[in-house]
Residue frames relative to the residue before (quaternion, step in Angstrom):
aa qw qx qy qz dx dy dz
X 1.0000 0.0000 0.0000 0.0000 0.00 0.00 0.00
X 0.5153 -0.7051 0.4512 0.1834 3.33 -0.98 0.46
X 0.4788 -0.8043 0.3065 0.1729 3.25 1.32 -0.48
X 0.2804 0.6868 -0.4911 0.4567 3.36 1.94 0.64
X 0.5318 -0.4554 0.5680 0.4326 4.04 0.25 -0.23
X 0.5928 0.5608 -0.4248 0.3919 3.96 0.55 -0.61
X 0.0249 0.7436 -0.6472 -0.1663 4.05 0.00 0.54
X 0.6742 0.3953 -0.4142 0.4664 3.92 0.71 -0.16
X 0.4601 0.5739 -0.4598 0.4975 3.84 0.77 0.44
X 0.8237 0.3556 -0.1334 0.4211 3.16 0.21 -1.37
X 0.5077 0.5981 -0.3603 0.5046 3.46 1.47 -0.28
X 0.6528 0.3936 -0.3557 0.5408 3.74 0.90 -1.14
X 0.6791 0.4259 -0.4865 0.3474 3.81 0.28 -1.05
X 0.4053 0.7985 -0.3351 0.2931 3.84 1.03 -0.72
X 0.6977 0.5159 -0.0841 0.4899 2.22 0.60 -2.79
X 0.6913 0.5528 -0.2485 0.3934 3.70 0.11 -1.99
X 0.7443 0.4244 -0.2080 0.4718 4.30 0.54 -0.75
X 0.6989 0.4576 -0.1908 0.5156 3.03 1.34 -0.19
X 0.5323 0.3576 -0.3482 0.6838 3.38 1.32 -0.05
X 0.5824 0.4690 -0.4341 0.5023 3.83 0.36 -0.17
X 0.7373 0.3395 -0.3589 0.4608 3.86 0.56 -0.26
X 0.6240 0.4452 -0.4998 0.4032 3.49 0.89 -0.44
X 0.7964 0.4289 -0.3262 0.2745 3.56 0.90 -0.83
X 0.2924 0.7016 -0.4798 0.4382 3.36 1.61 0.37
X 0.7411 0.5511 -0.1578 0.3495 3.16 0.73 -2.19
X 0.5762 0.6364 -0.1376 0.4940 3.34 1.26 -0.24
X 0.6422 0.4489 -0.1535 0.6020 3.22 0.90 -1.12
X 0.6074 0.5382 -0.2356 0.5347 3.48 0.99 -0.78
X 0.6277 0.5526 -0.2118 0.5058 3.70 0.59 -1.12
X 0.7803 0.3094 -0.2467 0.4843 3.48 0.53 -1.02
X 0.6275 0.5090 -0.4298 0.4030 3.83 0.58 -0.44
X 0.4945 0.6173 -0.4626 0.4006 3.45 1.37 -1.32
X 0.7798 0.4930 -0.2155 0.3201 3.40 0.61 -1.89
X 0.5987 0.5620 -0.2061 0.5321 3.25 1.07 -0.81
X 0.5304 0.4775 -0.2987 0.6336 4.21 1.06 -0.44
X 0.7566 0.4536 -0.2667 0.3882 3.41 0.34 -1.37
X 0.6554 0.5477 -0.2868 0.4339 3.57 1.07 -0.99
X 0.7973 0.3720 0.0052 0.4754 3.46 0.98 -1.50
X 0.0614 -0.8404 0.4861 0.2314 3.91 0.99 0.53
X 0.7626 0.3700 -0.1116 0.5187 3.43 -0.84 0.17
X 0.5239 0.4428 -0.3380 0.6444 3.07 1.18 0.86
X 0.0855 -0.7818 0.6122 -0.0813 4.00 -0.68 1.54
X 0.0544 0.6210 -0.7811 0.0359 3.66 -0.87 0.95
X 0.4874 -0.5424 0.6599 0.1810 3.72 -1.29 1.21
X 0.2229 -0.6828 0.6823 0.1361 3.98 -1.19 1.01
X 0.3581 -0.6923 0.5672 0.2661 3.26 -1.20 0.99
X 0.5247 -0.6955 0.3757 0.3158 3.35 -1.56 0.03
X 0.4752 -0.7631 0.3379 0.2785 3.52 -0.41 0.84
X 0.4789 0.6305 -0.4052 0.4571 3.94 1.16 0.26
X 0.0193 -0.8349 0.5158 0.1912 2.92 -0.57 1.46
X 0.3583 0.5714 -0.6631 0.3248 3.83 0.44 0.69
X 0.6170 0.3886 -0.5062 0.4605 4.06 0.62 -0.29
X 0.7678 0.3267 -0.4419 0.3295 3.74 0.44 -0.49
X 0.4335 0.6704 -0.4996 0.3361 3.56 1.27 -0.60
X 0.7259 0.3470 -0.4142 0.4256 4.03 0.52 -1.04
X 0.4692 0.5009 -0.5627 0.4607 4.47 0.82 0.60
X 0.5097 -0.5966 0.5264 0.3274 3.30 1.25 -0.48
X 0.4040 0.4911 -0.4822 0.6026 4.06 1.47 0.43
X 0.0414 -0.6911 0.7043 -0.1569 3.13 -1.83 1.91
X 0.9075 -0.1197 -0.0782 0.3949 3.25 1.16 0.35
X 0.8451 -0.1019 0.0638 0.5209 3.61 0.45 0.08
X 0.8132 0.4296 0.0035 0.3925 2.67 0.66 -1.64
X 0.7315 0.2663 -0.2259 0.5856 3.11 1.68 -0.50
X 0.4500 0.5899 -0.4490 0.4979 3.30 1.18 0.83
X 0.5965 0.5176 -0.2558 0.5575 3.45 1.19 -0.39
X 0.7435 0.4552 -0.1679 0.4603 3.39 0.87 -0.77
X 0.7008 0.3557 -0.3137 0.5329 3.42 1.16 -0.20
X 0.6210 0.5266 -0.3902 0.4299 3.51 1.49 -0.30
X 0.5113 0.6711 -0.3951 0.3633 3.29 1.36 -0.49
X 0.7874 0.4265 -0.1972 0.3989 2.97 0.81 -2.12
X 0.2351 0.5816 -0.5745 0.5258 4.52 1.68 -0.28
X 0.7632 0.3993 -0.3687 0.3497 3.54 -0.92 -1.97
X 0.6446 0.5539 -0.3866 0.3582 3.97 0.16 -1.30
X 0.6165 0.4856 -0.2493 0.5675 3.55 0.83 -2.26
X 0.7762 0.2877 -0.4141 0.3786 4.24 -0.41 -0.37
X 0.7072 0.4508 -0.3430 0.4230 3.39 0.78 -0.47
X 0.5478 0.5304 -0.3500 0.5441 3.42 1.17 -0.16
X 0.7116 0.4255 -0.3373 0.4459 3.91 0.65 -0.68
X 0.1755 0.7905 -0.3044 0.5016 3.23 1.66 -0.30
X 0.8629 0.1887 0.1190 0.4535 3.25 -0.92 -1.74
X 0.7138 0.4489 -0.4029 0.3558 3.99 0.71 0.34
């Protein structure tokens, strides 16, 4: 807990960092599986701490998807200039 006096705050932020690591942990799981299937084939694993992704401002899935999306957009765009 964090210690704001909110115990249902700190339960969701809990709840909300912890579903960010399984779905990291996941993402991770499938490239392994996907690397393993396809040799010679490299997908980069992300790290599973979310204080490094909290400072992108990603808190939980959804905005982990969204900022990986918008990375993928920014390289494919630098790409083409």
């Amino acid at each position: 807990m964090s210690g704001n006096g909110n115990y249902f705050v700190d339960e969701y932020f809990d709840w909300q960092r912890n579903e960010l690591v399984k779905y990291i942990d996941k993402l991770n799981a499938d490239s392994e599986k996907l690397m393993e299937e396809n040799p010679g084939f490299w997908i980069g694993k992300l790290t599973n701490d979310p204080d490094h992704w909290a400072e992108y401002g990603v808190y939980d899935p959804y905005t982990l998807d969204v900022y990986l999306d918008a990375q993928a957009e920014r390289e494919i765009r630098k790409e083409y200039l």
